[in-house]
MISELUM-149823 format. One record per residue (C-alpha): z, y, x; residue in three letters; residue number from 1. Coordinates in steps of 0.25 Angstrom, whole numbers, always signed. Layout:
REM residues N
      c3      c2      c1   residuo   num
       Z       Y       X       ALA   NUM
...
REM end
This chain:
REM residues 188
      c3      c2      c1   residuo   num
    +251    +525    +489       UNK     1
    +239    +517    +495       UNK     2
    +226    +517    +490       UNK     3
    +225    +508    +477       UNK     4
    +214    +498    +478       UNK     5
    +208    +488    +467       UNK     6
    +212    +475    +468       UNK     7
    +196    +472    +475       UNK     8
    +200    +481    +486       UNK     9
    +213    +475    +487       UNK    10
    +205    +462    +487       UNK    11
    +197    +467    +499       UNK    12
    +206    +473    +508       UNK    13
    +217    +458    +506       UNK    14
    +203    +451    +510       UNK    15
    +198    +460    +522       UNK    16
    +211    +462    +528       UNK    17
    +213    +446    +525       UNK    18
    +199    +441    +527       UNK    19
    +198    +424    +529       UNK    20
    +213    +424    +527       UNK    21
    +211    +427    +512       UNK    22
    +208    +413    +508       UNK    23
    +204    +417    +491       UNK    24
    +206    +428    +482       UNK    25
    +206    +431    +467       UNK    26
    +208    +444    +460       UNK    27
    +215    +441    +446       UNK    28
    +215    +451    +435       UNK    29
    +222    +454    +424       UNK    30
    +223    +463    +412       UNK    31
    +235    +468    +406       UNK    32
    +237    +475    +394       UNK    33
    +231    +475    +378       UNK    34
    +228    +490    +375       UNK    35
    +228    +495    +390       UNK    36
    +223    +483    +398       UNK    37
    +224    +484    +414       UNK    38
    +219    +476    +424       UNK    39
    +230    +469    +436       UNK    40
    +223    +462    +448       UNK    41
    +230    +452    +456       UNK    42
    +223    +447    +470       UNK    43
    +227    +432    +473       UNK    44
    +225    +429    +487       UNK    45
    +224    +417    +495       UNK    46
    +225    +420    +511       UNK    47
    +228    +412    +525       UNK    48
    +243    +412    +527       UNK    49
    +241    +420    +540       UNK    50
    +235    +431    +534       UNK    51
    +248    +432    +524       UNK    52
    +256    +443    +531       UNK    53
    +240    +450    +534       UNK    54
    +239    +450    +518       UNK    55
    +253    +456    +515       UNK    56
    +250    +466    +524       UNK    57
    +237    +471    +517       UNK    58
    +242    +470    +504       UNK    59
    +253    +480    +510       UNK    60
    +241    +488    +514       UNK    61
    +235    +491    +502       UNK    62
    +248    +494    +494       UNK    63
    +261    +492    +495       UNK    64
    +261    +478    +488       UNK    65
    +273    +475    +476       UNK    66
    +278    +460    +481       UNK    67
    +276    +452    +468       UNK    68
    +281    +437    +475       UNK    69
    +281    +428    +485       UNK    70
    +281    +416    +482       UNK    71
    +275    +399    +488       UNK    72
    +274    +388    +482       UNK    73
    +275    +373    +486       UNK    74
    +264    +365    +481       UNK    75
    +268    +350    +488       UNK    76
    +259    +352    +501       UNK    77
    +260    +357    +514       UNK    78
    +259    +372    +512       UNK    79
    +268    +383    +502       UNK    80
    +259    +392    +494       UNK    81
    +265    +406    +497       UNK    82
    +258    +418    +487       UNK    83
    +263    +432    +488       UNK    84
    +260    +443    +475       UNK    85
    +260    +457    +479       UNK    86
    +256    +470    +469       UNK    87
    +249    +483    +476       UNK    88
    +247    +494    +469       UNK    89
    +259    +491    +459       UNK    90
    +264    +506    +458       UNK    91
    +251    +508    +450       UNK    92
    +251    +505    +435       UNK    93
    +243    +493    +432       UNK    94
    +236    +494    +447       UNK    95
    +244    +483    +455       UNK    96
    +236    +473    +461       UNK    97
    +243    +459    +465       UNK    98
    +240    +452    +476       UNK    99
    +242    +440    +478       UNK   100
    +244    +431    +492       UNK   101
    +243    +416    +491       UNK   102
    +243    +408    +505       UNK   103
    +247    +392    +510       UNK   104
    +259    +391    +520       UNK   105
    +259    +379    +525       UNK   106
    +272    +372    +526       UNK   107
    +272    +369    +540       UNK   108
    +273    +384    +544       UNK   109
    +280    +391    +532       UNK   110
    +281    +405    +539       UNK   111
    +276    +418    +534       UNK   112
    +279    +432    +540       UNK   113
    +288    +441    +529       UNK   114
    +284    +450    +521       UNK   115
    +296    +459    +520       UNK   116
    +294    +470    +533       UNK   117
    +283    +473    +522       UNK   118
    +290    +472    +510       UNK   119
    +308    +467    +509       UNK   120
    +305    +465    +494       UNK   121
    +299    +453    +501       UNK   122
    +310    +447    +506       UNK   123
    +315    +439    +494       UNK   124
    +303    +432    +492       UNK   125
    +301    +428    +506       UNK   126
    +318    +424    +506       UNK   127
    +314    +415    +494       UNK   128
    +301    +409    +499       UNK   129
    +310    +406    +511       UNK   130
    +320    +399    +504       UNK   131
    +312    +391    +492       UNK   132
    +301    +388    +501       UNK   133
    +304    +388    +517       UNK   134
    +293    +398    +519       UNK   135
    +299    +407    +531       UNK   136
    +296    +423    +532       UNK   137
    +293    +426    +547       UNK   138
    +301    +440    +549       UNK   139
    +309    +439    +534       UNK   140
    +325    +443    +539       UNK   141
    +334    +438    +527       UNK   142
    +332    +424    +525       UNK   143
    +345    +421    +518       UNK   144
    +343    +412    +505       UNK   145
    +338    +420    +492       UNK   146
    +341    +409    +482       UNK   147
    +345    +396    +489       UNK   148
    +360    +395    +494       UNK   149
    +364    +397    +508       UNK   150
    +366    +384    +510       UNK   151
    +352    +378    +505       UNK   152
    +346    +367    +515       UNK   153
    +338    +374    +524       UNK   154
    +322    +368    +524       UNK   155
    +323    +364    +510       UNK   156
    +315    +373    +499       UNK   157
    +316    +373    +485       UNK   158
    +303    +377    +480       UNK   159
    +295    +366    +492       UNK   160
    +290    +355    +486       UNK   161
    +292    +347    +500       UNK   162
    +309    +349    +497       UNK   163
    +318    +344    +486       UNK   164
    +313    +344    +474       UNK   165
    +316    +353    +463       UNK   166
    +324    +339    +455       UNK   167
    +333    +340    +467       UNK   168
    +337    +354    +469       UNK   169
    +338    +355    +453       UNK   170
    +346    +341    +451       UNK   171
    +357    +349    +463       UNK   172
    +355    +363    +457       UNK   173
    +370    +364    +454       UNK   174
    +373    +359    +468       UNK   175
    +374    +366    +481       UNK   176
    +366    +362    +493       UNK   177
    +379    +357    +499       UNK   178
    +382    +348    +489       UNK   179
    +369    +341    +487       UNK   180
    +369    +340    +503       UNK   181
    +382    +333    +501       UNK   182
    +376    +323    +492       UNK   183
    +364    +320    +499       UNK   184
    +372    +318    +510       UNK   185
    +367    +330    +520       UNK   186
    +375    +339    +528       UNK   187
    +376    +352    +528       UNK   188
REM end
């Protein structure tokens, strides 16, 4: 087992490893409990994209982390907001640390190296931000469909904002992709 740090040390090794590519930082803490209360410490973090894979790996440094979610968001303009949640320290009662990894991906180049040669748990969430997003995992070997049907358009992505929109895909929900290419009049 590696040497269990507080969440300030964990803090300090994210922001020297890191060092202008950790753009802002917050610890949140919270307490838990009525007769026995505890503490829990979250660390959000906002950092370069290019330092990404950089952060993973020092979080994998300190302990091996616990992969709570990937996950992005579309918020209308030109980049997807990708955040990672790991916990280290998890095997301890009520001594998990979460750390948290927000970063900008910009549209335009929607590439990030996998996670998955450190971790395969990854791999679902990288399939799914894959498919709902178009984000593409450098180095991720199964990219067959999680959730979408084999036949799904390629280059169109549910959860962008820049695609159909969600009145579209749930007016054809009961339809498969053939068919409501068949009545817009595509092939394919």
């Amino acid at each position: 087992m590696s040497e269990v740090l507080n969440v300030e040390q964990v803090l300090e090794k994210l922001k020297n490893t890191l060092g202008d590519a950790m753009l802002s930082y917050e610890i949140r803490e919270y307490t838990m409990g009525v007769k026995r209360q505890r503490k829990l410490y979250e660390i959000w973090a906002e950092i370069d994209k290019d330092a990404f894979r950089k952060a993973v790996e020092t979080i994998f440094a300190i302990d091996y982390p616990h992969l709570h979610f990937i996950t992005g968001e579309d918020t209308g303009g030109e980049v997807i907001k990708m955040i990672y949640s790991f916990g280290i320290f998890h095997t301890r009662p009520w001594g998990e640390i979460s750390i948290t990894l927000k970063f900008d991906l910009p549209k335009s180049n929607l590439i990030l190296p996998t996670i998955t040669d450190l971790m395969m748990g990854a791999e679902t969430n990288e399939r799914e931000i894959r498919e709902m997003l178009g984000v593409e995992f450098d180095g991720l070997k199964n990219k067959r469909h999680l959730f979408l049907p084999d036949d799904w358009p390629e280059g169109k992505y549910p959860w962008r904002r820049d695609e159909y929109g969600v009145e579209d895909m749930i007016k054809h929900t009961h339809k498969s992709v053939k068919e409501i290419r068949k009545e817009r009049g595509e092939s394919g």
